[in-house]
N, C-alpha and C positions, 0 to 999 in steps of 0.2 A: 344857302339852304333855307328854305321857307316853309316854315307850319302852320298852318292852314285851323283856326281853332273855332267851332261850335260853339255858344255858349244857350245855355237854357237858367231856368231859374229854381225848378220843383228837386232840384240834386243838389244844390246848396247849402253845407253845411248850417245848421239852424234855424234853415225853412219849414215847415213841416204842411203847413196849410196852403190852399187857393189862393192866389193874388186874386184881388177885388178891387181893378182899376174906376170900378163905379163906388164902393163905399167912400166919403169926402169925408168921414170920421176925423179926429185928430188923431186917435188911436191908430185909426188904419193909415194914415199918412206917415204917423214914426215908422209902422212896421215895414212897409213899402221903403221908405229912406234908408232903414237898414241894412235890407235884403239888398238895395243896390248896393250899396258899400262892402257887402260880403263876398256879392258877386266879384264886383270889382279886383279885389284884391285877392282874390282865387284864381281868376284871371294872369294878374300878377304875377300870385308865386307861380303858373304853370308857365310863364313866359320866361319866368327867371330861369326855371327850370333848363326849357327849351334852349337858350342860351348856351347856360353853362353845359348844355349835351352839345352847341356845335350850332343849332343856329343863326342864321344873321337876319334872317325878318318874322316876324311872330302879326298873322293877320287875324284877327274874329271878328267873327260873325255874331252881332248881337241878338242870339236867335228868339228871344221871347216876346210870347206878345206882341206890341206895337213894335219891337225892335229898336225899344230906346230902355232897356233896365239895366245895363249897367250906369253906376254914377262915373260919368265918362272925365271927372276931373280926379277921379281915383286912380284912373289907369295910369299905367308910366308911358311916359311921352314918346316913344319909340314904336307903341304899337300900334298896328294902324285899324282903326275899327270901321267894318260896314253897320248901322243902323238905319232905322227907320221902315217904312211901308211901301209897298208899290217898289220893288228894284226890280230892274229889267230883267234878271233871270235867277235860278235859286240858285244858293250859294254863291253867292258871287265872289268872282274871285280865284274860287277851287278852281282849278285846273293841272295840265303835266306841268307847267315849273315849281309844284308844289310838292316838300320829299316825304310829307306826312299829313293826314286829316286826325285831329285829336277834338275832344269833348269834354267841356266841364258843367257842371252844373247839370249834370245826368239824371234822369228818370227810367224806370221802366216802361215795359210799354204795355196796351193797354191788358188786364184783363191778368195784370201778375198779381198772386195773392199774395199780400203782404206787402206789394210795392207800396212805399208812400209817396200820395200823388201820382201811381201810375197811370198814364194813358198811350193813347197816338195820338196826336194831331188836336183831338178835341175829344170832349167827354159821350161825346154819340158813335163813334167809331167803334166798331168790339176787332177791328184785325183788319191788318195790313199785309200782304204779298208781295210776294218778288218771283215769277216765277216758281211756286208755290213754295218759298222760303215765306214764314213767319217773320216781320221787319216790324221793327217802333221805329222812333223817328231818328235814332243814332244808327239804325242799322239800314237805313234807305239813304240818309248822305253816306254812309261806306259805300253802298253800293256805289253809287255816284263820282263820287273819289277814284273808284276804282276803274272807271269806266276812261278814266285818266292817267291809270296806272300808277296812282297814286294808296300807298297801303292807310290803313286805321289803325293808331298805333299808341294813342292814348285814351282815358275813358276815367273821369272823376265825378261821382257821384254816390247814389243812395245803391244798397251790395246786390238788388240786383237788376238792377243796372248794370253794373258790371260784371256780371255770371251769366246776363245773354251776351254781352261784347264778348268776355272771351269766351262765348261758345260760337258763334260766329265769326270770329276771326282769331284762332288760335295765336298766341306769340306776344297780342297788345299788350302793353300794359295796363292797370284798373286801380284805382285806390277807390275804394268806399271809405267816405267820410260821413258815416251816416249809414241803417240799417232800416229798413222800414218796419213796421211793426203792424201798420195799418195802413187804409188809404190818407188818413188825417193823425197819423202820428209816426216817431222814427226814434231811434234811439241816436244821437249824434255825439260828436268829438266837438269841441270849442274850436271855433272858424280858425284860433291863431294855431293850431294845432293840425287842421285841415291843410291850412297853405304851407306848412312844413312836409307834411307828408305829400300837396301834389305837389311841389317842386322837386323830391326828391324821387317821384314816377315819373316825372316829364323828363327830368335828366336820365333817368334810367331808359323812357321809353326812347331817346335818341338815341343809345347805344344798340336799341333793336332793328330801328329803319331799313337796315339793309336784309336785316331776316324775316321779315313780316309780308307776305306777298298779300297784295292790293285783291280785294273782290273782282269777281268774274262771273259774268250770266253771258250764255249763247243767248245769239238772236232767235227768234225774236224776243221782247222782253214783256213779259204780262203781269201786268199790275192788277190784282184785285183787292178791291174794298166792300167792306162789311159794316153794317150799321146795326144796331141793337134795334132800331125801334125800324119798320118801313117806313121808307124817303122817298123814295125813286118811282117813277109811273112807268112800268114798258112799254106804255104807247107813247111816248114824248120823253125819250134818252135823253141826256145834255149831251152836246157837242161831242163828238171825239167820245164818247164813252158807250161801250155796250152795255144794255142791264140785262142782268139775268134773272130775278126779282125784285121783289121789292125791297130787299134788303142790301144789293151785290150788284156793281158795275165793274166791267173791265176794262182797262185801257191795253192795247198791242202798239208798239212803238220797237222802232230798229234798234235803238240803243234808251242809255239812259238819260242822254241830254234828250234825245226826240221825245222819249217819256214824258218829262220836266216839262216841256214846251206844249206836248197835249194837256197834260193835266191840270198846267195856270196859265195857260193860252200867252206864253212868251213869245217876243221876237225874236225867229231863231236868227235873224240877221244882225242882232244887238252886236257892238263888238266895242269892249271896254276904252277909254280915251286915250290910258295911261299905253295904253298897247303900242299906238298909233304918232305919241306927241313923246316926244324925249326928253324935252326939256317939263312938263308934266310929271314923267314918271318919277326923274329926280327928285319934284319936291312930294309928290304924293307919296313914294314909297321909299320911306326913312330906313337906312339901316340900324338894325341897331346895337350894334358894336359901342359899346363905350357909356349906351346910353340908359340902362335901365338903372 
């Protein structure tokens, strides 16, 4: 059984502010070191979690950023972690042999009062769609998951973060570890106090898997995006994308991998290694029984 895990950075117990990969400060280089190590070990306790619920492979997705913020010598050795830039298709990895999509290091999305740090995607965004469903960025890999029949079934981060998860997919489990108070501030629990409580939502949220049904959109699937400030020319669309002003494009795609594939111009013919080579898969995809 394999969990499929999200990770971000702005839901991490005693983050409160912006990462500033351009500040070379020595200040902002401890703060940065930190925050990976928080990460990391949030990570951690949700993998331990997942374990002792029943799993045998714990995979994330290092979602922030560049796709290198956890401190990946913190992780325990049994998890297998996607990072970095440029990967062949989003989420990699999610698919149907996955029995759960979980999230740590949660944000709200954009435009929630009180969220700390909330957004979508980027600070120019005011709102995401799904078929005129309201989506942040936790609530569009559900869809996604879903579209694999895979359910969203964990959710750790700032409280509401987890009060649009479980309004969007009733049953998940949520720990807020962290309460936002402002864009730039949160009331928080101490990180070692954090990874107690998500270890003991991830184990809990294993005991739900089986009652938590997976998102679902009829075809066809409409994406629309909103921007605060005009972007977009209607005489010169980008690729694949309708505008409707200056504000608003839409994409129409059959499902939500076609989606994905219009939207960062993916190859939909990518087809992962470990699939294909056997003796691959063995060393790439560790169980982890015995090993956390």
């Amino acid at each position: 059984m394999r969990v499929y895990v999200v990770t971000d950075l702005e839901g991490v117990a005693g983050v409160y502010q912006w990462e500033n990969r351009g500040d070379t400060s020595l200040e902002n280089h401890e703060r940065r070191c930190l925050q990976r190590i928080w990460l990391a070990e949030e990570v951690n306790a949700a993998a331990q979690g997942f374990v002792d619920g029943g799993a045998r492979e714990v995979w994330v997705n290092d979602g922030h950023g560049a796709g290198y913020t956890m401190d990946i010598s913190r992780v325990n050795r049994g998890i297998r972690v996607f990072h970095g830039g440029q990967r062949p298709d989003y989420c990699t990895g999610l698919d149907e042999e996955c029995a759960g999509l979980a999230s740590v290091g949660t944000h709200a999305m954009a435009g929630t009062r009180f969220g700390n740090l909330s957004h979508t995607m980027g600070g120019s965004i005011r709102r995401y769609s799904l078929n005129g469903i309201d989506v942040g960025e936790t609530g569009y890999q559900a869809f996604l998951a879903g579209h694999f029949g895979v359910p969203f079934i964990f959710c750790a981060g700032d409280a509401y973060a987890c009060k649009e998860m479980e309004e969007l997919v009733p049953g998940c489990v949520t720990v807020a570890v962290k309460e936002g108070l402002g864009t730039l501030s949160a009331l928080t629990v101490h990180p070692l106090k954090a990874r107690e409580m998500i270890a003991e939502g991830a184990q809990e949220a294993m005991r739900r898997v089986g009652d938590i049904k997976p998102l679902h959109l009829d075809p066809p699937i409409v994406f629309r995006c909103e921007y605060y400030q005009p972007t977009l020319d209607p005489e010169n669309p980008p690729p694949g994308k309708r505008v409707l002003d200056s504000h608003t494009f839409e994409i129409e795609a059959d499902d939500m991998v076609d989606f994905m594939n219009k939207m960062y111009g993916f190859d939909p013919n990518y087809r992962a290694i470990w699939k294909t080579d056997e003796k691959l898969a063995v060393s790439l995809l560790p169980d982890l029984e015995g090993s956390l």
